[in-house]
C-alpha angles and dihedrals in degrees: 000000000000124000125214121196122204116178098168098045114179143179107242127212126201129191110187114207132179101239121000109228119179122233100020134095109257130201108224107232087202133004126212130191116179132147105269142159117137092280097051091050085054090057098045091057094049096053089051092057081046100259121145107235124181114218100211112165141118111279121162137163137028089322098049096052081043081050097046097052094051083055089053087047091053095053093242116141116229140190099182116172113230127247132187101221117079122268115245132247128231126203120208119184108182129181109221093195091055107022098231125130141185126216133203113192121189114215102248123244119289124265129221126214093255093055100053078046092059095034094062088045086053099043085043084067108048087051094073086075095036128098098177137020133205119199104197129168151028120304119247119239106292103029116127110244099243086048089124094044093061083052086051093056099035080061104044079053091059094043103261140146125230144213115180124201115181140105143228123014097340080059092060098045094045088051087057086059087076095238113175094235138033118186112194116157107228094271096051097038081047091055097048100045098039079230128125098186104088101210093033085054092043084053093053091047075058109051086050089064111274106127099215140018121219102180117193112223098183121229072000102082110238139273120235126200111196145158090260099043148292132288137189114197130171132176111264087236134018111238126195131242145091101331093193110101089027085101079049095060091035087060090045092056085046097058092033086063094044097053094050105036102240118172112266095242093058091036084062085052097047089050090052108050096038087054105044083054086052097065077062092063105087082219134047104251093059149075133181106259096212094055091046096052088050104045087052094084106027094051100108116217119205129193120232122199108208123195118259099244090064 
């Protein structure tokens, strides 16, 4: 099974619009409300390729019960740990003409101590029936900032695999953990690093401790930086639509790959593709399933040999 952690859980609104335009009042051609939060959308994606996937995370309030019984609609099994403070919205307003969306996050409720304590207990043992784990997300007020790295370890303990999807500070700490995958898209990985070169700042993330690099380029592909090699792969042709949950269904492939062993250079293929077919998915969590059987195998991989000093 594989495991999805969400601390910072949401319901998260969409309003679709023709065109986004700034500065101007827009009238939403469709609205959507679902439980979210990167984990989630991880979830959501494996279950779609038939893969049983487990939502832990912290969720509390009005909008985590409104989130916990999505889950339940969806047909998403969930073992959320409950929280007193309230679960956070997103909102999501995404052009379907350009592509182009714009995201409000709010910043989550804040966690005691006793809460993260009881959180860990309550993650340990859901990892005696886990063979991988994703970490996705942003961490909610009063969460230390190597709170994904103790998970990290807490999972490599048990035997399980990692992928870790998070930014900024929380990113570097959780590197250090020793997960066997990262997945920052350039700018985050940029950000963190202090490095504009993509492969010289994968190899840092590296060299603190994060096994491989899968670094998101956008309507690019993707680069990844691994043990066995490195690989750049982008979709043979850019396709418009909502680009929000496209870094979701790259992580899914990720964990999907990990679980079942599959070789680096098809599991590029296999990112890529999945999530090219998700900007077509008006919501994050989706993907459109044609588009995904046929990029699979036109999405070309290349090889890259990178010097040994990098």
């Amino acid at each position: 099974m594989i495991l999805t952690v969400t601390l910072n859980t949401a319901l998260d609104i969409t309003h679709q619009v023709p065109r986004l335009v700034p500065y101007s009042s827009h009238v939403a051609t469709a609205v959507h409300a679902r439980a979210g939060g990167k984990g989630v959308n991880v979830a959501r994606v494996l279950s779609a390729l038939g893969m049983p996937a487990l939502v832990t995370g912290l969720a509390g309030g009005a909008t985590g019960r409104q989130i916990r019984a999505e889950l339940a609609e969806a047909g998403l099994p969930d073992a959320l740990f409950a929280v007193a403070g309230d679960s956070r919205r997103t909102l999501t307003v995404a052009g379907a003409e350009d592509g182009d969306a714009t995201v409000f996050n709010e910043p989550g409720p804040p966690i005691t101590a006793p809460e993260w304590a009881a959180f860990q207990q309550h993650y340990a043992g859901l990892l005696t029936s886990t063979s991988v784990v994703v970490l996705a997300g942003s961490l909610p007020p009063g969460l230390p900032v190597d709170a994904y790295a103790g998970l990290v370890r807490a999972a490599a303990a048990a035997g399980c695999r990692t992928v870790l999807d998070t930014t900024g500070e929380a990113l570097l700490a959780g590197a250090a953990a020793g997960p066997d995958v990262v997945k920052p898209n350039a700018a985050e990985l940029r950000t963190a690093t202090g490095c504009p070169d993509t492969l010289v700042a994968a190899g840092l993330l590296r060299a603190r401790g994060a096994r491989a690099v899968v670094a998101s380029l956008g309507p690019d592909g993707l680069c990844a930086v691994t043990p066995d090699g490195t690989w750049r792969a982008a979709p043979p042709e850019q396709l418009p639509g909502n680009p929000t949950g496209a870094g979701d269904a790259c992580v899914a492939a990720l964990a999907a790959g990990l679980a079942a062993g599959t070789p680096w250079p098809e599991t590029v293929r296999e990112a890529v593709a999945l999530s090219a077919a998700a900007v077509l998915c008006p919501v994050a969590g989706g993907f459109d399933p044609p588009t995904y059987r046929r990029l699979r195998t036109a999405v070309p991989v290349q090889e890259i040999h990178v010097p040994r000093h990098q």
